[in-house]
C-alpha positions in Angstrom: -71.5 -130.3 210.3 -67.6 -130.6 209.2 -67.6 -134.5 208.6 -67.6 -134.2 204.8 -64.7 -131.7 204.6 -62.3 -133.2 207.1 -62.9 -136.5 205.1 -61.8 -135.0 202.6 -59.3 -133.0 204.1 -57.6 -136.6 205.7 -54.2 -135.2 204.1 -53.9 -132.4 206.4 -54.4 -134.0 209.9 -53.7 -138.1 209.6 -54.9 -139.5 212.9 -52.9 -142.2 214.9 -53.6 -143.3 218.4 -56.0 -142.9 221.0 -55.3 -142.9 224.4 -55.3 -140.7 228.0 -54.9 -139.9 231.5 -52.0 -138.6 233.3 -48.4 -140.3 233.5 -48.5 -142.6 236.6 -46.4 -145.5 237.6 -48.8 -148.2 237.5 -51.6 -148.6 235.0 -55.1 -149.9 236.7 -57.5 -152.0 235.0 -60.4 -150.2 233.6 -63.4 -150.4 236.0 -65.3 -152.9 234.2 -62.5 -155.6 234.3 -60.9 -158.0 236.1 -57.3 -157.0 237.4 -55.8 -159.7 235.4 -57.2 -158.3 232.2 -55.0 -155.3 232.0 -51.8 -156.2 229.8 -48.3 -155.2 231.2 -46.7 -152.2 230.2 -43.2 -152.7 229.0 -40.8 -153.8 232.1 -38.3 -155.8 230.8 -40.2 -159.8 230.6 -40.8 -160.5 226.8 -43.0 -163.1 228.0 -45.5 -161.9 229.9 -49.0 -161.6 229.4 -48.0 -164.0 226.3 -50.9 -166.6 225.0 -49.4 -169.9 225.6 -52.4 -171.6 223.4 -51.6 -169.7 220.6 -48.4 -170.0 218.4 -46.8 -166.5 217.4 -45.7 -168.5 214.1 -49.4 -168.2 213.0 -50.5 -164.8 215.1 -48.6 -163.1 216.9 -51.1 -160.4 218.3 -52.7 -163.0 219.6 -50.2 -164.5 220.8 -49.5 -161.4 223.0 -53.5 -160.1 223.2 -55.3 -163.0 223.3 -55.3 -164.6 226.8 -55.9 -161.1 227.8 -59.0 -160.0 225.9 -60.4 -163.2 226.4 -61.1 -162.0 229.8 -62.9 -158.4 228.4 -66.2 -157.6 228.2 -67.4 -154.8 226.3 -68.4 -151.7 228.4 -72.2 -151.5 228.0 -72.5 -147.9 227.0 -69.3 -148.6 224.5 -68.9 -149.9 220.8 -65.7 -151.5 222.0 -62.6 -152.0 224.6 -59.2 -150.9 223.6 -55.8 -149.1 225.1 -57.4 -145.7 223.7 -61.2 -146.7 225.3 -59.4 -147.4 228.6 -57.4 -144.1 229.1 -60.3 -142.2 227.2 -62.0 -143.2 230.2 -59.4 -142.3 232.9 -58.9 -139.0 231.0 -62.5 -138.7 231.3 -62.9 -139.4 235.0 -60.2 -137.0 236.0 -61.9 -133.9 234.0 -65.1 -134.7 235.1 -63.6 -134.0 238.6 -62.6 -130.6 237.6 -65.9 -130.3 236.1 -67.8 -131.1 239.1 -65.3 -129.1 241.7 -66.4 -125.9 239.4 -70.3 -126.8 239.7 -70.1 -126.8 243.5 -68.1 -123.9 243.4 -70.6 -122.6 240.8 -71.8 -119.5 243.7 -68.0 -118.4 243.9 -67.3 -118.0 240.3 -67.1 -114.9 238.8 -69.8 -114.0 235.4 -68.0 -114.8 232.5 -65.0 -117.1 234.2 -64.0 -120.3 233.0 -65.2 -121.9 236.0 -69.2 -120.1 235.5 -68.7 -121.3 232.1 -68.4 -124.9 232.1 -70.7 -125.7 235.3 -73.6 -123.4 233.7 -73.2 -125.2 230.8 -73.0 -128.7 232.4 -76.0 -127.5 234.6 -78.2 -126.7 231.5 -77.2 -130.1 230.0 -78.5 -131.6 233.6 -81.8 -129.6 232.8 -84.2 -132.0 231.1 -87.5 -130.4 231.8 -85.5 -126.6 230.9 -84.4 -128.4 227.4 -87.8 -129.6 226.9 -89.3 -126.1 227.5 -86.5 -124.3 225.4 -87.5 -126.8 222.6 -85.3 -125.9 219.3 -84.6 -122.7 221.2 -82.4 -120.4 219.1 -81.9 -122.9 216.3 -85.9 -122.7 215.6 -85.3 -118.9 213.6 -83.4 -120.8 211.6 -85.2 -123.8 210.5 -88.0 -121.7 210.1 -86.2 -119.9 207.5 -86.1 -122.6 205.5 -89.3 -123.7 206.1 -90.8 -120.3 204.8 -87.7 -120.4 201.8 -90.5 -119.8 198.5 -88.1 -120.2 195.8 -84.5 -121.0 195.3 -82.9 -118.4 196.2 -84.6 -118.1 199.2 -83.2 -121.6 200.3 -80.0 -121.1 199.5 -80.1 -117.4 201.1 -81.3 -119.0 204.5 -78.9 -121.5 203.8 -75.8 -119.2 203.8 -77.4 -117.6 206.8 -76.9 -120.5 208.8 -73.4 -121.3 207.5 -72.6 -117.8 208.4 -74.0 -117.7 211.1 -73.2 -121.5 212.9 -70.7 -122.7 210.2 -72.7 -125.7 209.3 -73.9 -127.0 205.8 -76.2 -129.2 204.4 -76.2 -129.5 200.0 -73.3 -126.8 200.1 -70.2 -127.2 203.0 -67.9 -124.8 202.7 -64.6 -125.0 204.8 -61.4 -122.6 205.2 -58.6 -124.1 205.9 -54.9 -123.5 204.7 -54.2 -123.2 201.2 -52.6 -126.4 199.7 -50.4 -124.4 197.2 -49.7 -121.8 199.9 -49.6 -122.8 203.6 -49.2 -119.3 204.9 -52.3 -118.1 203.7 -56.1 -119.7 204.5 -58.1 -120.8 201.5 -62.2 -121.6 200.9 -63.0 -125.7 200.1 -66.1 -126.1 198.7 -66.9 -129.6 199.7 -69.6 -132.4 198.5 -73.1 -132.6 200.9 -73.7 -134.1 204.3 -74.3 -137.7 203.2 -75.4 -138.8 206.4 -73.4 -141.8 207.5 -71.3 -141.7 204.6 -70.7 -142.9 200.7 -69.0 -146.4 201.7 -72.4 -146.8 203.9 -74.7 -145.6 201.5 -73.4 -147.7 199.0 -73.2 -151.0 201.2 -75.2 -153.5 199.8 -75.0 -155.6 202.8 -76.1 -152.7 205.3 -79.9 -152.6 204.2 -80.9 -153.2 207.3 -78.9 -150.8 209.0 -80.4 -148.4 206.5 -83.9 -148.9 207.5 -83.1 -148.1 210.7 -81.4 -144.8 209.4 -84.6 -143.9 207.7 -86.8 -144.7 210.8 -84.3 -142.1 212.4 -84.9 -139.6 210.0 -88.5 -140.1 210.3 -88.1 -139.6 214.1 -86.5 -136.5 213.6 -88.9 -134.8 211.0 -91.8 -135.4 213.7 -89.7 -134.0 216.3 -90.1 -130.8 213.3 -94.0 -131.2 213.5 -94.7 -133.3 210.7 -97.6 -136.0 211.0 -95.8 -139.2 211.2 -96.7 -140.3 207.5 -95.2 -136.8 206.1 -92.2 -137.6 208.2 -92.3 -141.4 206.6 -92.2 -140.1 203.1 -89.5 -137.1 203.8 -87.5 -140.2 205.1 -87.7 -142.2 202.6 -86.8 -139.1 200.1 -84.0 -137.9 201.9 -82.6 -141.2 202.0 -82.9 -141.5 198.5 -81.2 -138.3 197.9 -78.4 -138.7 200.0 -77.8 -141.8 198.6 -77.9 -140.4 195.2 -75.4 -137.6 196.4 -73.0 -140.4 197.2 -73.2 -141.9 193.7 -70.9 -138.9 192.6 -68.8 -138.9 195.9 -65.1 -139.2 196.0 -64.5 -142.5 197.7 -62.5 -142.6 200.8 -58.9 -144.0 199.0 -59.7 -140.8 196.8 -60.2 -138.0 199.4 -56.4 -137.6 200.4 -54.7 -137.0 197.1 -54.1 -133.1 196.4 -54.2 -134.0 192.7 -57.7 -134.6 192.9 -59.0 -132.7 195.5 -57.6 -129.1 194.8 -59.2 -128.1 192.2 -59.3 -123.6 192.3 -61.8 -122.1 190.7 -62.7 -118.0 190.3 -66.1 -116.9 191.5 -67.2 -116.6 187.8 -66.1 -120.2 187.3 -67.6 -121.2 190.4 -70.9 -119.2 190.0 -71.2 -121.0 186.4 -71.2 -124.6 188.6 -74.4 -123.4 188.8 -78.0 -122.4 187.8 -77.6 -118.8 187.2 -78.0 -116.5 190.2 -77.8 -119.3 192.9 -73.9 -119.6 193.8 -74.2 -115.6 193.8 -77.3 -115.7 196.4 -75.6 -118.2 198.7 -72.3 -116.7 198.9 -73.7 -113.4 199.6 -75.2 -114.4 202.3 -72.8 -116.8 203.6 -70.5 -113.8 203.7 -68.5 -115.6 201.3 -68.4 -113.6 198.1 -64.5 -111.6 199.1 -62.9 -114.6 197.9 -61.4 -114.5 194.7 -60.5 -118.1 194.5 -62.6 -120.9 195.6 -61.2 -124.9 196.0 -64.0 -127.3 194.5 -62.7 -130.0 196.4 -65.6 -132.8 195.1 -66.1 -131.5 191.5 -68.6 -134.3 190.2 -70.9 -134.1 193.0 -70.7 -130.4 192.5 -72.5 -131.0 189.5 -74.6 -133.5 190.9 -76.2 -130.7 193.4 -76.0 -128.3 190.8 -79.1 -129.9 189.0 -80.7 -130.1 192.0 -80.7 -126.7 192.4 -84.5 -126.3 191.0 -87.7 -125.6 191.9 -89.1 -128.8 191.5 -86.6 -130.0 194.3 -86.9 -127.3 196.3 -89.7 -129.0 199.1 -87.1 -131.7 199.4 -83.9 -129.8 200.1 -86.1 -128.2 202.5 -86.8 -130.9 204.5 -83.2 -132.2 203.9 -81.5 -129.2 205.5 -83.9 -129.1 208.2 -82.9 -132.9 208.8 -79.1 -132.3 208.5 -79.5 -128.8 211.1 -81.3 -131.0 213.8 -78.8 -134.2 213.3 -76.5 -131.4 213.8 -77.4 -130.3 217.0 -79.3 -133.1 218.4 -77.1 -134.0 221.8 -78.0 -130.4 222.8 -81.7 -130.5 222.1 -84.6 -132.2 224.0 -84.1 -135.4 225.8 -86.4 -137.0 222.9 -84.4 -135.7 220.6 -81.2 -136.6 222.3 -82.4 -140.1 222.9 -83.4 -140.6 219.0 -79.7 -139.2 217.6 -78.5 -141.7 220.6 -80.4 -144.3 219.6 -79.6 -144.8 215.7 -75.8 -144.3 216.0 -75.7 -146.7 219.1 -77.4 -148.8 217.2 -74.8 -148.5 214.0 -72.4 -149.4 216.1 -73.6 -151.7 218.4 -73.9 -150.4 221.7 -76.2 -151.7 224.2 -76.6 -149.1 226.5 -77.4 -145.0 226.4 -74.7 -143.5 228.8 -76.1 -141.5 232.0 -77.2 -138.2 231.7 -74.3 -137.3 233.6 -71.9 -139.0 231.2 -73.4 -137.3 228.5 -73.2 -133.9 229.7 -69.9 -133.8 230.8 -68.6 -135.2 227.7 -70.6 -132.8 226.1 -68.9 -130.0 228.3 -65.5 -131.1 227.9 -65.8 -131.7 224.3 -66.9 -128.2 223.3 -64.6 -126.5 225.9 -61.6 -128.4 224.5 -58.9 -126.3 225.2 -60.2 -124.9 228.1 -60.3 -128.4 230.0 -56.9 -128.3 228.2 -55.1 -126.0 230.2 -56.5 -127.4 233.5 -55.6 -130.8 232.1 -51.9 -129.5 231.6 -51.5 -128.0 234.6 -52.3 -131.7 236.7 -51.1 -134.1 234.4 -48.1 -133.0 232.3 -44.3 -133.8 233.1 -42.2 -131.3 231.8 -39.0 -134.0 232.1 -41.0 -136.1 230.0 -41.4 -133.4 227.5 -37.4 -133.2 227.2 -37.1 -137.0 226.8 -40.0 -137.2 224.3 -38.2 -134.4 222.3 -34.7 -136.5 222.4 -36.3 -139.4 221.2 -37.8 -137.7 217.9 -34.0 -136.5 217.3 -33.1 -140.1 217.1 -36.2 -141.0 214.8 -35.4 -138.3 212.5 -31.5 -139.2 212.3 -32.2 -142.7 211.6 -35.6 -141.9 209.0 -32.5 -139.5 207.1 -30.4 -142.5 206.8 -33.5 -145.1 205.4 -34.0 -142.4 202.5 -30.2 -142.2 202.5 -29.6 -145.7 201.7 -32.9 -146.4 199.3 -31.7 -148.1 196.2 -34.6 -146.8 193.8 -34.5 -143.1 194.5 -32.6 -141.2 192.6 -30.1 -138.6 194.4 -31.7 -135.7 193.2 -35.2 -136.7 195.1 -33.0 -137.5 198.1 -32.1 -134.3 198.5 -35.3 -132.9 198.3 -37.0 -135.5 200.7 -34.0 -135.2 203.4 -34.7 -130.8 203.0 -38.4 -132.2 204.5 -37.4 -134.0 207.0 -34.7 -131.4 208.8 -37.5 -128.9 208.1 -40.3 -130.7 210.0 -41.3 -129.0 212.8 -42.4 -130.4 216.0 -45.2 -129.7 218.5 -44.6 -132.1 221.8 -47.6 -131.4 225.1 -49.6 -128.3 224.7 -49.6 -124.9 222.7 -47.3 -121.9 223.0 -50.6 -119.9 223.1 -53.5 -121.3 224.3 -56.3 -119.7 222.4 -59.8 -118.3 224.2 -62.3 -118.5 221.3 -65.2 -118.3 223.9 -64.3 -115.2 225.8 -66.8 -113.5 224.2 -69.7 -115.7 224.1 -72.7 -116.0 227.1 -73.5 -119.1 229.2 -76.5 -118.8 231.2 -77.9 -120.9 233.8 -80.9 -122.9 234.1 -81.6 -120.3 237.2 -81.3 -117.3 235.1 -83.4 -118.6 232.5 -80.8 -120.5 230.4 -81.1 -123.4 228.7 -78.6 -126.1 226.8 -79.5 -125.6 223.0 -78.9 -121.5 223.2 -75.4 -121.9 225.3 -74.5 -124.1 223.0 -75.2 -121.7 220.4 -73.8 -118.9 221.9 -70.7 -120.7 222.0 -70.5 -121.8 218.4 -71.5 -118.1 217.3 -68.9 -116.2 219.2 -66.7 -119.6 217.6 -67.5 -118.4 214.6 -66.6 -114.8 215.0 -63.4 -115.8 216.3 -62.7 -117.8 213.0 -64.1 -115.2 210.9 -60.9 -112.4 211.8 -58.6 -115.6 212.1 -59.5 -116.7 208.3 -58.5 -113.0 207.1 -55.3 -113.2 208.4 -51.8 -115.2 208.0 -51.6 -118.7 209.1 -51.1 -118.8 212.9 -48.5 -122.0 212.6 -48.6 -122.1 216.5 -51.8 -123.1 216.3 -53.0 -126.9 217.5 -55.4 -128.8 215.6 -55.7 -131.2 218.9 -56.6 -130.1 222.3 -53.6 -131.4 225.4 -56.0 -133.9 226.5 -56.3 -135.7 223.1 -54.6 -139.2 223.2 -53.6 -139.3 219.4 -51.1 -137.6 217.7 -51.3 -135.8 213.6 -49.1 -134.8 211.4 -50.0 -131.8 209.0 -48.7 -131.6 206.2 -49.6 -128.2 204.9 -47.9 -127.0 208.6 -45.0 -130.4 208.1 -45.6 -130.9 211.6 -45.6 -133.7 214.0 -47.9 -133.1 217.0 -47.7 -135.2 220.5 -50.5 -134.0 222.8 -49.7 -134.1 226.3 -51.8 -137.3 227.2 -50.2 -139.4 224.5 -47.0 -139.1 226.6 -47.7 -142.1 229.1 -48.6 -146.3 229.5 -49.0 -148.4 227.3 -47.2 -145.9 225.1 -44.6 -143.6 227.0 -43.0 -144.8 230.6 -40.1 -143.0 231.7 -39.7 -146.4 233.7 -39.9 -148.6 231.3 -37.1 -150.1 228.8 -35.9 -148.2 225.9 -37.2 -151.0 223.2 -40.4 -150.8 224.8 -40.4 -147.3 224.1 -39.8 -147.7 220.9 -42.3 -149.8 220.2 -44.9 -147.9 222.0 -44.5 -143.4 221.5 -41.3 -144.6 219.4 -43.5 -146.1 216.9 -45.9 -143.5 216.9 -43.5 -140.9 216.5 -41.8 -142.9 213.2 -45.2 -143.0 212.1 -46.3 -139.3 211.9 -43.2 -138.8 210.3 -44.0 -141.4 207.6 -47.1 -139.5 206.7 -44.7 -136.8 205.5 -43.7 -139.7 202.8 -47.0 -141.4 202.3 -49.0 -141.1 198.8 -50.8 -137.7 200.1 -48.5 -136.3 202.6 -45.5 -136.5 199.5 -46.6 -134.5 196.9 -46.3 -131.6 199.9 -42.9 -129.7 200.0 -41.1 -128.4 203.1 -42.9 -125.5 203.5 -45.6 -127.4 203.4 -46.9 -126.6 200.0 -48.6 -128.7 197.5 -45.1 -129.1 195.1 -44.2 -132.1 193.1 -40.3 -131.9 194.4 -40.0 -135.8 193.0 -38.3 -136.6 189.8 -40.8 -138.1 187.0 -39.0 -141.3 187.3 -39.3 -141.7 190.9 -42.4 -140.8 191.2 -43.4 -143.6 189.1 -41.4 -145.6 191.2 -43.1 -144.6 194.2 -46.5 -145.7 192.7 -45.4 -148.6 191.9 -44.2 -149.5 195.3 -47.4 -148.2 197.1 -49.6 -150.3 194.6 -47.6 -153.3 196.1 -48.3 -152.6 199.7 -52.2 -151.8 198.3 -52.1 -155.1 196.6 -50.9 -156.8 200.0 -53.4 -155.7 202.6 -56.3 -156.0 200.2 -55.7 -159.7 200.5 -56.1 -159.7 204.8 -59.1 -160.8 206.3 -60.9 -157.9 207.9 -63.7 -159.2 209.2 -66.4 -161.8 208.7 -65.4 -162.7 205.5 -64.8 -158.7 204.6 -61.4 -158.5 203.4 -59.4 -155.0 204.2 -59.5 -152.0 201.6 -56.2 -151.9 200.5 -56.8 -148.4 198.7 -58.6 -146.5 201.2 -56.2 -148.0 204.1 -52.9 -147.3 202.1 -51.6 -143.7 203.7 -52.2 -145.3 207.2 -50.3 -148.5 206.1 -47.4 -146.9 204.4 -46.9 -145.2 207.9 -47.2 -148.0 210.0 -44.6 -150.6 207.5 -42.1 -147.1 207.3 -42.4 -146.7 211.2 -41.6 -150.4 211.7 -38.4 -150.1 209.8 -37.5 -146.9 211.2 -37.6 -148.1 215.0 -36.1 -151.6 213.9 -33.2 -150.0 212.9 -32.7 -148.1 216.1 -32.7 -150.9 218.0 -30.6 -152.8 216.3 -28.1 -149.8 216.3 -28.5 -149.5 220.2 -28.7 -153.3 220.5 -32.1 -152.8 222.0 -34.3 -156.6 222.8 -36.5 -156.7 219.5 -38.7 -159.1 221.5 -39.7 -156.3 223.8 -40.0 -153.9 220.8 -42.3 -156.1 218.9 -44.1 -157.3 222.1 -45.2 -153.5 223.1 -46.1 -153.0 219.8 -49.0 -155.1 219.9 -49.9 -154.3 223.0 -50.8 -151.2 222.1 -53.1 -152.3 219.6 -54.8 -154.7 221.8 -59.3 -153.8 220.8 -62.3 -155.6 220.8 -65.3 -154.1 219.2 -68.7 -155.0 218.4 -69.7 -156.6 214.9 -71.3 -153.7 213.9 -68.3 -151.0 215.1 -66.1 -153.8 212.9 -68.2 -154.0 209.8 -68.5 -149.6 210.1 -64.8 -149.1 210.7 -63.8 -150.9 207.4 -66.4 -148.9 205.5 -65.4 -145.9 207.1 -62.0 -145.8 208.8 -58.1 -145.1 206.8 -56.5 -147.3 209.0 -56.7 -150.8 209.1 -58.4 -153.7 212.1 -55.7 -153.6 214.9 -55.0 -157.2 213.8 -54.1 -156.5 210.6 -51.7 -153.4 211.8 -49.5 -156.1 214.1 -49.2 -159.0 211.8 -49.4 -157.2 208.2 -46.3 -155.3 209.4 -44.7 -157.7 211.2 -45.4 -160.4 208.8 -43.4 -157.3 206.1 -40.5 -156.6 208.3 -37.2 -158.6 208.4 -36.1 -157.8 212.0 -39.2 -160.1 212.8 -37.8 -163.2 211.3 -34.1 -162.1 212.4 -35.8 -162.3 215.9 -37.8 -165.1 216.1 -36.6 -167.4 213.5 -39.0 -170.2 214.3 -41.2 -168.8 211.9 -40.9 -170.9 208.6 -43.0 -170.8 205.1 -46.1 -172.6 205.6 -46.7 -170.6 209.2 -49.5 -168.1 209.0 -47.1 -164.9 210.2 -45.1 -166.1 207.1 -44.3 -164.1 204.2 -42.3 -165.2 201.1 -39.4 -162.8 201.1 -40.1 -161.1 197.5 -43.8 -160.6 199.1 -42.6 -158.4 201.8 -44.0 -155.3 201.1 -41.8 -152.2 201.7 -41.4 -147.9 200.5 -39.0 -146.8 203.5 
């Protein structure tokens, strides 16, 4: 669907943290665990919840972490146990309550209300034997236009159909989103194909075996098409080998962020001569693309690489390819079998053990696609408008103290200062929930199962009238109210085509935010987090962006170089950390994420030792918040696949880097494992 793009997009929205719920006093061990498993929120005791058979000399997040997840167990139906699993789940509980209030008040709802909307929709996910009838339902036109595709350009016609249509790609994804050189305006990416699980995957030489399950999934799913099972066999085995041929000329993740590489404008002539003659033209004519007169290549060598498959000898397999990327697409909303199969494979990938209820998956499946409609509800129980005032405080006092770290940098030149300080007081900031909540799906028609409806075509009612929505929206200015997280996310972004900082409402609470707690646990929890989106403004991406928000190289030549030189340090240092099982950490493709978290550390350090804040509890917090267990396989997929580094590696790598650590516990002397050689501590900010 969007993957690829927002891969590739990771400058714009730089994920954090995951967590959820409401604010409460006390935080209750997640259902699955003992009552003793659930680490202590901030209050004041440096000790607690401390390992006492392991030395915070030689690991410290162990030293906090490890007595208590010792005592977890993975959650069957899970690919891991963290902070952001545990209030995923709470924040999950409590909107499936709402959810199921408005299915047994489904008779008093009125057509077209909010309430009619998400239990008809929850109701046709319920429906096994109505998803079974409905088959492919709506999506079937489609498919079959590809199926029935002759030539080239009828592919890549039915091809922009569907794009127009459902906004989903398969060889060609094409994205709007704001215009790097010009935040005020929106701008069309042309991004790289749907590779499936990914390049880093792909290319894993380790992962074979994972890969043979990938293709027996894709097998599965070209009989669920009507293929004879050794058709579907050998469409398998070609996609596969096409996608993974695809990847060869893929950016790699640690390239994906940089604006220097990824915005590449081209005009439709330039853009149609990509291509075999004719075939850009057909597409974007029928993905009602062709107004544009500039078009981003963001992926220019796979660009090519699709180009020359852009023939009629290829044609039968980018057939079966798209079909294959449309189904993957939709499979949670098709039939149970299909459902199941999609379930199966990426439980597998990442090593879960059980399929989650029908139940479970419905109502996620509701919530998820009625984001900001759950939003406001979620709002309206859950948010502390007190909080929202103390939150807002506490970013004051980040951004004050971040002005003074670039104030005081010895190897930046005044003239960049200047420049870089004009970004920080012109960062804007987003704290709980929109101004202007937005009602993409007022248009669009949920039926239920009693009235004939089925799961498949609600869900594609909703995407289409999605769709609509966008298409006006795209044609316009940039709304710069808008959110690019739903209330009831618990993460936090910043943007920096928007330079924005954004706190979602159920970020603001344990293990993160307690308006009970200490302040230097408070630092170290949201405090931290804050310091960190505001790094990403400085970062090797989120810097070559100006105030405004705009792709602009405000740096001096000389600091510049500088800069790089720096960052290839702190590259250089997590590349050497264990990741896992003998993997070692990607120092490139983890190097935005690290920057953040080493330029957070300093900035929330330095408040507390202006406020004379306990560093102990700081520090303590901070690894709490981190504290995960995950299966092998979630492990070995989250290093190919994830910018941010293991949680391990997050707590000692920058605690190991930062000076306030030693000041604080100077028991830790060369030769201990949390010990760093001073001219080895890695630091930008």
């Amino acid at each position: 669907m969007k993957k690829g793009f927002f891969r590739i997009l990771a400058a714009i929205i730089a994920l954090v943290l995951m967590f959820t719920g409401c604010a409460r006093k006390a935080d209750p061990p997640p259902k699955e665990q003992p009552t003793e498993a659930r680490p202590v929120s901030g209050q004041g005791k440096a000790s607690a919840g401390e390992a006492q058979n392991v030395r915070l000399e030689d690991d410290y997040y162990d030293y906090i972490n490890g007595q208590m997840l010792a005592k977890i167990q993975i959650p069957g139906d899970a690919s891991g146990w963290s902070q952001f699993y545990m209030l995923d789940r709470e924040e999950y509980d409590l909107l499936d309550q709402v959810l199921q209030e408005s299915v047994r008040n489904r008779k008093n709802e009125a057509e077209g209300s909010l309430g009619q909307k998400i239990a008809d929709l929850y109701l046709t996910g319920m429906d096994m034997e109505g998803r079974r009838t409905a088959g492919f339902g709506g999506l079937a036109v489609y498919m079959d236009g590809i199926k029935r595709a002759s030539t080239i350009e009828d592919y890549l016609e039915q091809a922009g159909k569907i794009y127009d249509d459902l906004g989903v790609g398969s060889i060609i994804l094409p994205q709007w989103s704001e215009d790097m050189s010009n935040s005020a305006r929106y701008a069309l990416y042309f991004d790289g194909a749907d590779l499936g699980p990914g390049k880093e995957t792909l290319e894993d030489t380790g992962q074979e075996e994972l890969m043979s399950h990938y293709r027996n999934y894709i097998s599965q799913i070209m009989e669920f098409t009507g293929m004879k099972k050794e058709d579907a066999d050998k469409s398998a085995t070609d996609i596969l080998k096409l996608q993974r041929d695809l990847a060869g000329s893929a950016l790699l993740l640690s390239k994906q962020g940089d604006p220097n590489i990824i915005y590449n404008p081209y005009s439709r002539e330039e853009l149609k001569k990509m291509f075999p003659d004719g075939t850009m033209e057909t597409f974007l004519k029928a993905a009602g693309l062709d107004k544009p007169d500039t078009y981003i290549v963001v992926q220019e060598d796979q660009m090519k690489k699709i180009s020359g498959y852009l023939n009629e000898e290829s044609l039968p397999l980018l057939k079966q390819y798209t079909i294959f990327c449309l189904v993957n697409d939709f499979a949670p909303s098709l039939t149970p079998e299909i459902r199941d199969s999609y379930l199966e494979w990426n439980n597998l990938r990442k090593g879960i053990k059980e399929r989650k209820t029908d139940e479970k998956l419905a109502s996620e499946l509701t919530q998820n696609i009625l984001g900001f409609e759950f939003g406001r509800l979620y709002v309206d129980k859950c948010f502390s408008k007190s909080d929202k005032k103390d939150i807002e405080s506490m970013i004051r006092l980040i951004l004050t103290s971040y002005k003074k770290q670039i104030e005081n940098l010895t190897w930046m030149s005044d003239e960049t200062k200047v420049s870089a300080i004009r970004k920080l007081e012109h960062m804007n900031l987003k704290v709980g929930y929109p101004d202007k909540w937005p009602d993409d799906y007022k248009e669009a028609s949920v039926v239920s199962p009693e009235d004939g409806g089925n799961l498949i075509d609600n869900v594609l009612s909703l995407q289409k009238a999605l769709i609509e929505v966008n298409k006006k929206k795209f044609s316009k200015p940039v709304d710069k109210g808008e959110w690019g997280m739903t209330p009831q996310t618990v993460n936090a972004y910043y943007s920096p085509t928007a330079n924005e900082i954004v706190f979602p409402a159920a970020i603001l609470q344990p293990p993160f935010y307690d308006s009970k707690a200490d302040f230097a646990s408070n630092l170290g929890g949201i405090g931290m987090v804050m310091a960190h989106e505001v790094s990403h403004a400085f970062d090797s991406s989120g810097s070559f962006y100006d105030e405004n928000g705009n792709y602009h190289v405000w740096w001096t030549k000389e600091d510049r170089a500088k800069f790089d030189e720096l960052a290839k340090q702190v590259e250089e240092y997590y590349s050497g950390m264990d990741g896992f099982e003998g993997r070692k950490v990607n120092g490139a493709q983890t190097l935005n994420e690290n920057i953040a978290d080493l330029g957070s550390m300093a900035c929330i350090t330095a408040i507390a030792g202006e406020k004379d804040g306990d560093l102990k509890l700081l520090f303590r917090q901070y690894a709490t918040i981190w504290a995960s267990k995950y299966t092998p396989e979630t492990m070995i997929d989250r290093l190919n696949t994830d910018p941010h580094s293991p949680a391990k590696v997050r707590v000692n790598g920058v605690l190991s880097a930062t000076e306030a650590f030693y000041n604080t516990y100077p028991e830790i002397k060369e030769g201990d494992a949390m010990y760093v050689a001073p001219e080895k501590r890695v630091k930008i900010w």
